[in-house]
C-alpha positions as a Markdown table, in Angstrom:
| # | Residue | x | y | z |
|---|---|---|---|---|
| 1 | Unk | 118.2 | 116.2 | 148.4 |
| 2 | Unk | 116.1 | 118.3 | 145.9 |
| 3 | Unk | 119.2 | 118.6 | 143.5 |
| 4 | Unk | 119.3 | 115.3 | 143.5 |
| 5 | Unk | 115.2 | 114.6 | 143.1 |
| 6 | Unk | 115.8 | 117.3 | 140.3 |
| 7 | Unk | 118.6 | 115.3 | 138.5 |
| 8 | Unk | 116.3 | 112.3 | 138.4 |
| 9 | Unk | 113.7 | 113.8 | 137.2 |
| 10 | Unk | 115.3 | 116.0 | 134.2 |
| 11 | Unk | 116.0 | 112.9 | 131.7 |
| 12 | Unk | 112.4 | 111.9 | 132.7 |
| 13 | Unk | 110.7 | 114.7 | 131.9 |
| 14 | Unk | 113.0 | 115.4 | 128.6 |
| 15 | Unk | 112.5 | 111.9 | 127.5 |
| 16 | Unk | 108.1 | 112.1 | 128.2 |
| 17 | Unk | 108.6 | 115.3 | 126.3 |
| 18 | Unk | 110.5 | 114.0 | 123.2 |
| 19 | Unk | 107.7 | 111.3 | 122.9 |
| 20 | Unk | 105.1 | 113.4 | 123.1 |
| 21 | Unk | 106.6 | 115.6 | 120.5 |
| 22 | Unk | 107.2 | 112.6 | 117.9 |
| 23 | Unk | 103.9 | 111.4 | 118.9 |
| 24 | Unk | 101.5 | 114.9 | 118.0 |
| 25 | Unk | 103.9 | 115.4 | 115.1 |
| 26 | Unk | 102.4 | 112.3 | 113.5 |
| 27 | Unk | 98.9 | 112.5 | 114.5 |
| 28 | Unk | 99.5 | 109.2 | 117.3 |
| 29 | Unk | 101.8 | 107.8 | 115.2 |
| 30 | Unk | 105.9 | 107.5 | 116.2 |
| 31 | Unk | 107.6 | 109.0 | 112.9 |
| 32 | Unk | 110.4 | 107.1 | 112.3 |
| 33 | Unk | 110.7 | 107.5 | 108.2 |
| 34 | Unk | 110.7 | 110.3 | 106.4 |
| 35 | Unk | 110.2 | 110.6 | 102.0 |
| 36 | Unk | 113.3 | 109.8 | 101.9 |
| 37 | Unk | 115.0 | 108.2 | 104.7 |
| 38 | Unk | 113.7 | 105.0 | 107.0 |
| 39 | Unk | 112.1 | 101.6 | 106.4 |
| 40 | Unk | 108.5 | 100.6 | 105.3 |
| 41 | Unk | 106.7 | 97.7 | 104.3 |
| 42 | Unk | 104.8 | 97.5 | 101.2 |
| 43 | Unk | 102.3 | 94.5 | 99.2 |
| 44 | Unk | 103.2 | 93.7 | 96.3 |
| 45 | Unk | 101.6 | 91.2 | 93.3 |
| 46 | Unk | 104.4 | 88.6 | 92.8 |
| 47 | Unk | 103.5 | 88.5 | 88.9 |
| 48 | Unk | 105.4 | 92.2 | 88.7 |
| 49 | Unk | 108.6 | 91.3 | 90.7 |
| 50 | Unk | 110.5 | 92.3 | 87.9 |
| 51 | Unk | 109.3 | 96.1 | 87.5 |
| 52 | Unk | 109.0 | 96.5 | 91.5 |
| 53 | Unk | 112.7 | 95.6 | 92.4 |
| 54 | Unk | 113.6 | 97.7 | 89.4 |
| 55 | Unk | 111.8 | 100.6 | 90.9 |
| 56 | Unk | 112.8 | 100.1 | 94.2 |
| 57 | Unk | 116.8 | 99.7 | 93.3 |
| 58 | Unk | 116.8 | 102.8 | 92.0 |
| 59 | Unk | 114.7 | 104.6 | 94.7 |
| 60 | Unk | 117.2 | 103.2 | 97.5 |
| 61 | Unk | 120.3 | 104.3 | 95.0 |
| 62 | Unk | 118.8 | 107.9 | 95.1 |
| 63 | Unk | 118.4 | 107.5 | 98.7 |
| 64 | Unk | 121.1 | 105.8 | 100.4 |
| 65 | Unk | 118.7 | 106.2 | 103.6 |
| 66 | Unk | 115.7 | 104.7 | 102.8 |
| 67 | Unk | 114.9 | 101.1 | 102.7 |
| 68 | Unk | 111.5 | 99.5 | 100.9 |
| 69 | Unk | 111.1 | 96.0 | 102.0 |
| 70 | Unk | 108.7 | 94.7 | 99.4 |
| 71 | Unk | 106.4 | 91.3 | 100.5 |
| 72 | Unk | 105.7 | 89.5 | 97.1 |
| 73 | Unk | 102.1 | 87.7 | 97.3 |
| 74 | Unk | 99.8 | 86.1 | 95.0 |
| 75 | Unk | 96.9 | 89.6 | 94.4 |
| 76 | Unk | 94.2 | 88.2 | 96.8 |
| 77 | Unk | 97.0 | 88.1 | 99.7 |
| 78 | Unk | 98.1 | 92.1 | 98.6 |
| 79 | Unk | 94.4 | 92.9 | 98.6 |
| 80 | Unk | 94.0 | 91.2 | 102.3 |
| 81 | Unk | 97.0 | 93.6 | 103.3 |
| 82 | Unk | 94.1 | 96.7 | 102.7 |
| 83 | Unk | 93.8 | 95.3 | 106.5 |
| 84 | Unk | 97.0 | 95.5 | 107.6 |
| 85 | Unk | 98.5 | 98.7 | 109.6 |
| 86 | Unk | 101.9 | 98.1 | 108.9 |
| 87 | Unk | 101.3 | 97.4 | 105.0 |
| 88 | Unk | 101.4 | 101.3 | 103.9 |
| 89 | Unk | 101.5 | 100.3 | 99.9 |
| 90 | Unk | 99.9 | 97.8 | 98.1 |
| 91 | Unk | 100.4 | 97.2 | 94.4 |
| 92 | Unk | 98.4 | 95.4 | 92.3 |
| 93 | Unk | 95.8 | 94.9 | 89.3 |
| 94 | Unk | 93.1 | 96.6 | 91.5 |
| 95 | Unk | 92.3 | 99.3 | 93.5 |
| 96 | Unk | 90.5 | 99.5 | 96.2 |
| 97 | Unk | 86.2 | 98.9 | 96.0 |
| 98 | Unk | 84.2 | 101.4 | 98.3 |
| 99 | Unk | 83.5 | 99.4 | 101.4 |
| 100 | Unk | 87.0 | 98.8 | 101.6 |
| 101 | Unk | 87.8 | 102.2 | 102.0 |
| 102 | Unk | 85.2 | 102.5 | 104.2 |
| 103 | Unk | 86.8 | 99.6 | 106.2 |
| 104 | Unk | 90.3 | 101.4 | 106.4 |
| 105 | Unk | 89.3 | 104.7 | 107.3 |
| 106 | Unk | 86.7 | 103.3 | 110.1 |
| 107 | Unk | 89.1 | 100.7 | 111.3 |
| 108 | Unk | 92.3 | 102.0 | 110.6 |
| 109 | Unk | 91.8 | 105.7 | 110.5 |
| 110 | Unk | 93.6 | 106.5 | 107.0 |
| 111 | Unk | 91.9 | 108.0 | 103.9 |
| 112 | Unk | 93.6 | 106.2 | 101.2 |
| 113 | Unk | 94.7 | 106.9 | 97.6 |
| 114 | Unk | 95.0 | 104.9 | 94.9 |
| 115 | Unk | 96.4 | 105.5 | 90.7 |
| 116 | Unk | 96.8 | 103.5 | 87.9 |
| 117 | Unk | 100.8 | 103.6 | 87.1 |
| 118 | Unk | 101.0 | 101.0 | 84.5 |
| 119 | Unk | 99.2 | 98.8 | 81.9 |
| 120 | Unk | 100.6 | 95.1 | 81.6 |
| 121 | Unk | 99.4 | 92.7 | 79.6 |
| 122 | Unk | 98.9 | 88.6 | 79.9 |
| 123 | Unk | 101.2 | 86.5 | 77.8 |
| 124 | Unk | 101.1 | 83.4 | 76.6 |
| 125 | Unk | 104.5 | 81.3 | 76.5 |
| 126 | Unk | 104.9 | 78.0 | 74.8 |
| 127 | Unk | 108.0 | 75.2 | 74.7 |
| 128 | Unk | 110.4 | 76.4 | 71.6 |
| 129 | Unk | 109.6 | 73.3 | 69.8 |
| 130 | Unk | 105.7 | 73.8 | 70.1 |
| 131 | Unk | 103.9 | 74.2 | 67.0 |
| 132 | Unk | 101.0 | 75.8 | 68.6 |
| 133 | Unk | 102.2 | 79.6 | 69.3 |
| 134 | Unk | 99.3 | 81.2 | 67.1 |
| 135 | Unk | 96.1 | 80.9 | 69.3 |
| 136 | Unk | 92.2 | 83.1 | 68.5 |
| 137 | Unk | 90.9 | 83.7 | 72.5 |
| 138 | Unk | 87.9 | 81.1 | 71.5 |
| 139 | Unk | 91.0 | 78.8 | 71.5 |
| 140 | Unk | 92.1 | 80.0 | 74.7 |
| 141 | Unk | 89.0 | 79.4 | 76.3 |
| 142 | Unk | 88.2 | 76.2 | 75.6 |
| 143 | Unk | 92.3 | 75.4 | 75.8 |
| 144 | Unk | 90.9 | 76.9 | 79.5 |
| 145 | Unk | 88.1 | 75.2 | 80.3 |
| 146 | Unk | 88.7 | 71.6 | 79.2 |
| 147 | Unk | 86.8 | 71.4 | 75.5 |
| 148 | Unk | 89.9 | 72.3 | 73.1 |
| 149 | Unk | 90.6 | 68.9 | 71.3 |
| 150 | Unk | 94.8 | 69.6 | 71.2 |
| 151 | Unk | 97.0 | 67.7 | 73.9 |
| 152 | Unk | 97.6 | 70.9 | 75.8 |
| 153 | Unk | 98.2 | 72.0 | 79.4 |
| 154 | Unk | 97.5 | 75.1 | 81.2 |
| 155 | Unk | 100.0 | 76.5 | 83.2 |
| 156 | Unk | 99.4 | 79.3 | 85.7 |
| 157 | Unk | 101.4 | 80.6 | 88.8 |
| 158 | Unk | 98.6 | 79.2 | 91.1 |
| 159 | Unk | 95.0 | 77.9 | 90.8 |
| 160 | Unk | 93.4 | 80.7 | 92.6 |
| 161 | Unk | 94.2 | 83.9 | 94.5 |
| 162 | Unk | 97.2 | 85.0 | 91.3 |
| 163 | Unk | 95.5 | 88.1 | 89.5 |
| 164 | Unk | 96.4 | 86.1 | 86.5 |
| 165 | Unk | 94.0 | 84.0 | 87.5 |
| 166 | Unk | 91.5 | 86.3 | 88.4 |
| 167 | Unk | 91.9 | 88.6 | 84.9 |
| 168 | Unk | 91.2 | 84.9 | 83.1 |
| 169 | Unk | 88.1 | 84.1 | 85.1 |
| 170 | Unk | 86.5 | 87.6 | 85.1 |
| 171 | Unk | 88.0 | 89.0 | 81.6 |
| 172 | Unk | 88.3 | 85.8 | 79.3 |
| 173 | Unk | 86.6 | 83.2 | 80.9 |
| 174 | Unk | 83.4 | 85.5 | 82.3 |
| 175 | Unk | 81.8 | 83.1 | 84.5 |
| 176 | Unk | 83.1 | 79.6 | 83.5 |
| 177 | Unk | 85.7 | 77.7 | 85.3 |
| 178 | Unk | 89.1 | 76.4 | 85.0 |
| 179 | Unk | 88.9 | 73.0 | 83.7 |
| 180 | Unk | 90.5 | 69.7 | 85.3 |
| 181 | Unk | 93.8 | 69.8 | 83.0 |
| 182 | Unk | 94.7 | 73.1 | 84.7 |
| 183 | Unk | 98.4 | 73.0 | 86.2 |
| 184 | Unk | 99.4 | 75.1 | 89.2 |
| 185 | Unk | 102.9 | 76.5 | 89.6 |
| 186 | Unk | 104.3 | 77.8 | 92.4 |
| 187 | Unk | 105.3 | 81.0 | 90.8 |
| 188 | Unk | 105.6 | 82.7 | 87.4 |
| 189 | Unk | 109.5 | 81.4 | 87.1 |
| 190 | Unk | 107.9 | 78.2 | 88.4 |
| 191 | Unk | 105.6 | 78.1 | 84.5 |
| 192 | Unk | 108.6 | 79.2 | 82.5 |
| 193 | Unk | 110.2 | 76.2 | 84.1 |
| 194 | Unk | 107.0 | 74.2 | 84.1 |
| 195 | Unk | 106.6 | 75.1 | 80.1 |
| 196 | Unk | 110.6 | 74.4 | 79.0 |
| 197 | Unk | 110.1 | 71.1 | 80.5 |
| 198 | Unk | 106.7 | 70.4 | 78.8 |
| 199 | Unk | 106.5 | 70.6 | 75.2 |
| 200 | Unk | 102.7 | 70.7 | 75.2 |
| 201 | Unk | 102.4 | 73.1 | 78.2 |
| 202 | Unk | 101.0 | 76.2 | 77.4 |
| 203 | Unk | 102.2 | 78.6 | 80.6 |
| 204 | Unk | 100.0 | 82.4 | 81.2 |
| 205 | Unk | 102.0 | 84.9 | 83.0 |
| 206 | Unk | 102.6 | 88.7 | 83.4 |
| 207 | Unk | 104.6 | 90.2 | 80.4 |
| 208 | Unk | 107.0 | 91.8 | 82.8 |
| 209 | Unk | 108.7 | 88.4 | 83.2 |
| 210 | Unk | 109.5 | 88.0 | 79.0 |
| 211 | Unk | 109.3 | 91.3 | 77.7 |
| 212 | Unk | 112.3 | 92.8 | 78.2 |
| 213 | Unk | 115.0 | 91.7 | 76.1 |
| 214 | Unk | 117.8 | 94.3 | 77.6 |
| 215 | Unk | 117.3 | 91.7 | 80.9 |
| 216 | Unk | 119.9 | 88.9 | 80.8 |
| 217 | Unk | 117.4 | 87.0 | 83.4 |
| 218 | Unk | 114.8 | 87.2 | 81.0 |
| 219 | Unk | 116.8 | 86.9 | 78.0 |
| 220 | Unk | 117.7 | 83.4 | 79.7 |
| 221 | Unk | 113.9 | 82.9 | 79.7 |
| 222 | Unk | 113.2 | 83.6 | 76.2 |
| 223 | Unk | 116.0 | 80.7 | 75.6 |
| 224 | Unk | 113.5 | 78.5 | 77.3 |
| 225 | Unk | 110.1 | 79.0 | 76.4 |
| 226 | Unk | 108.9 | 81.2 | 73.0 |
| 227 | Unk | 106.0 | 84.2 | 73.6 |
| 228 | Unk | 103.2 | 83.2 | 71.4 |
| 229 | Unk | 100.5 | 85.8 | 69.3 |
| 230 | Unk | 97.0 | 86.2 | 69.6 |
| 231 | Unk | 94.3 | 86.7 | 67.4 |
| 232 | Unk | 94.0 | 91.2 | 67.4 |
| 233 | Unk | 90.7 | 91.8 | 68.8 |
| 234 | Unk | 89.3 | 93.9 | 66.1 |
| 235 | Unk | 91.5 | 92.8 | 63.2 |
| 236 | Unk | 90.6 | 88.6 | 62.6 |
| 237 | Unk | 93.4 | 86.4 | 61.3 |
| 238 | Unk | 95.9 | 88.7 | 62.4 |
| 239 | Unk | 98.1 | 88.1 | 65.5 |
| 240 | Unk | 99.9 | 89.8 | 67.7 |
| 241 | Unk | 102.3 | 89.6 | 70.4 |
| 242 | Unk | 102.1 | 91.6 | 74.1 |
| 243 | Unk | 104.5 | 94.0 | 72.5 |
| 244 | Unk | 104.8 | 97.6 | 73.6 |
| 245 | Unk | 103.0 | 99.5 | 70.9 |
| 246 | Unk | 100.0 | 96.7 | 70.9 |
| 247 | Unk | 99.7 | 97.4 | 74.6 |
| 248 | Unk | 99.8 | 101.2 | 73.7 |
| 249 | Unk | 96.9 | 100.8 | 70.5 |
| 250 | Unk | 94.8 | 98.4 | 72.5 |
| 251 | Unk | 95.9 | 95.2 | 70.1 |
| 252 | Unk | 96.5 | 92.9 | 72.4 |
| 253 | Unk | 93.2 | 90.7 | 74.3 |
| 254 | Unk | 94.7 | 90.2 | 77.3 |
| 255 | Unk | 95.7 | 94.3 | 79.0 |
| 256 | Unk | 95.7 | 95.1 | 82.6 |
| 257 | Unk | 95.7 | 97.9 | 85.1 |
| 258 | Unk | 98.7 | 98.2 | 87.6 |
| 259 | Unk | 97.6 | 99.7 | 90.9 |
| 260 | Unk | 99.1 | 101.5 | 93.9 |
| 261 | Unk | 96.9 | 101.9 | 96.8 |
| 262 | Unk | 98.5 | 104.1 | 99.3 |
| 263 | Unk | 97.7 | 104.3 | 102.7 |
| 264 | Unk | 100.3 | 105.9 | 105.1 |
| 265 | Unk | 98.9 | 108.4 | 108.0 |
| 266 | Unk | 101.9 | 110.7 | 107.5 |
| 267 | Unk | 104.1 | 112.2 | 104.5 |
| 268 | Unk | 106.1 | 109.0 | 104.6 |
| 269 | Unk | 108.3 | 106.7 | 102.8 |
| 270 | Unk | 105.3 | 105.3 | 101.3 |
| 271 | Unk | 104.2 | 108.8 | 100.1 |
| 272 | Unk | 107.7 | 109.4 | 98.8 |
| 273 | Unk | 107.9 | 105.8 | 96.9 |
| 274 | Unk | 104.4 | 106.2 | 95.7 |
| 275 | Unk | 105.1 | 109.5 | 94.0 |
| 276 | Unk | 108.5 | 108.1 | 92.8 |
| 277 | Unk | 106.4 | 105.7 | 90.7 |
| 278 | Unk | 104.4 | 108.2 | 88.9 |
| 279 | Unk | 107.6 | 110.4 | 87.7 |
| 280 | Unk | 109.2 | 110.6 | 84.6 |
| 281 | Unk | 112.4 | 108.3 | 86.4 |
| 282 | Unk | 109.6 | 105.9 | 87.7 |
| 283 | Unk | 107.5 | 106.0 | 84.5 |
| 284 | Unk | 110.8 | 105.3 | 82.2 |
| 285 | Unk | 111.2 | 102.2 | 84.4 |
| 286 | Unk | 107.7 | 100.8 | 83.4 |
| 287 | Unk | 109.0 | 101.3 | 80.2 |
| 288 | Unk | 112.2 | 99.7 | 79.9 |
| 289 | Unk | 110.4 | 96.9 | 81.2 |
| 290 | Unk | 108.0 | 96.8 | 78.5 |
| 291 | Unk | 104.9 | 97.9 | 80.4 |
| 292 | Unk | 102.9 | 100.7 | 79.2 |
| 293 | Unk | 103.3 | 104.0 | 81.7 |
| 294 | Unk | 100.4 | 105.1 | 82.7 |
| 295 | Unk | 101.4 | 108.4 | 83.9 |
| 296 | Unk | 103.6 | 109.9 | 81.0 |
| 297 | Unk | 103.4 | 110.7 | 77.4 |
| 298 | Unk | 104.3 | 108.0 | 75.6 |
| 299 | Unk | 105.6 | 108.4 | 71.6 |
| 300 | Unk | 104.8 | 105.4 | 69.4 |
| 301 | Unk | 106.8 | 105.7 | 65.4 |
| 302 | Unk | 105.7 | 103.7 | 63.3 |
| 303 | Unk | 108.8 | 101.4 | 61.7 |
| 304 | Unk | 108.9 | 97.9 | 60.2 |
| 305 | Unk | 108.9 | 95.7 | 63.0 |
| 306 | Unk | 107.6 | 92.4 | 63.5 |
| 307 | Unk | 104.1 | 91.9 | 65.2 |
């Protein structure tokens, strides 16, 4: 009788222990990824869907065992994901403010991180047959808010909640509004569509979808729709496209901060991806797709290239 109690009660005991283990040895928390091995969720700001499932090809090709499952949202739904336990990574034009991080280490009991990996830049596409692809940013503004005097049509991968959106309210715009002849598509392929169907659509949309010209995707774009020039911000009557080097000098208007916010409990896939961005593999990435890195040295020679 008691070697039979005793056989029922080995596997219990084992099993009790074996959870208790994985549970201290994550502070509460099952661990059920490692670095480099495992599955987690991260936020991502659709407008750099591009970059990210560059990054996280080659992260999963270096480790066959891991597996990043990106959720691709306009910014304000990434920044609502600050909320979200299972969301360990969030990347997007912002960090996090200081009663958010107050909010996730109260609520969710995590300290997090954050670091600027990249700087993008807003371009301005046009139809191919547009003679309108040299614009000042007074021109853009009141293209924006409704006063220009040209038959043109805003074009934006959604009304509100994009961070397109919100870097042309806050950085160009600075307290006026969109105007009425603002169109809304439903992504940024949706305004390189919108555009190469509109000859008088003028479409705003993160470089990362036209600036690389080694991309066949894009390279299918740029058949589509043409990259217009600004005005440079220091340097009137000269114009300049989101290239590169103009990202690098600060010629371009129109430059933005790409974001991770990390906030994983343990030394996790999301630590392990998160640091992956910020190395020289993860940096070159940025690069080849024509984002400034934020995080390496970065040459600029000086050759006779078009602006």
């Amino acid at each position: 009788m008691k070697s039979a109690t005793l056989a029922v009660m080995v596997p219990v005991l084992l099993a009790a222990a074996t959870f208790f283990g994985i549970s201290c040895s994550s502070g509460g928390e099952a661990r059920l990824d490692t670095r480099d091995s495992g599955v987690v969720h991260i936020s991502a700001d659709e407008s750099f869907k591009p970059v990210i499932d560059a990054e996280v090809q080659v992260y999963e090709s270096s480790y066959p065992r891991a597996r990043i499952v990106v959720h691709y949202k306009p910014e304000a739904e990434c920044l609502r994901d600050f909320a979200v336990d299972s969301i360990r990574l969030v990347i997007a034009t912002r960090g996090f403010s200081e009663s958010e991080a107050r909010f996730m280490s109260d609520s969710l009991k995590v300290y997090p991180s954050k670091m600027v990996i990249a700087y993008d830049a807003i371009a301005v596409v046009v139809h191919p047959s547009s003679a309108d692809s040299l614009f000042t940013m007074a021109q853009i503004r009141d293209l924006l808010t409704g006063r220009s005097t040209k038959n043109l049509i805003p074009v934006f991968d959604g009304i509100s909640a994009t961070s397109t959106v919100r870097f042309v309210l806050d950085s160009v715009l600075r307290g006026d509004s969109l105007g009425p002849k603002v169109v809304a598509a439903k992504s940024s392929e949706g305004v390189i569509d919108y555009v190469s169907r509109t000859p008088n659509a003028v479409g705003f949309l993160g470089v990362s979808w036209v600036g690389n010209q080694d991309d066949t995707s894009q390279l299918s774009y740029l058949d589509r729709v043409r990259v217009a020039s600004l005005e440079h911000p220091k340097l009137p009557g000269k114009y300049v496209t989101p290239a590169q080097y103009n990202i690098y000098y600060g010629r371009y208007p129109m430059i933005r901060h790409l974001v991770y916010v990390l906030k994983e409990k343990h030394q996790g896939l999301a630590h392990g991806f998160a640091e992956f961005l910020t190395t020289e593999r993860g940096q070159l990435i940025f690069k080849r797709a024509y984002l400034m890195p934020a995080q390496m040295g970065f040459s600029i020679r000086e050759a006779s290239v078009s602006e």
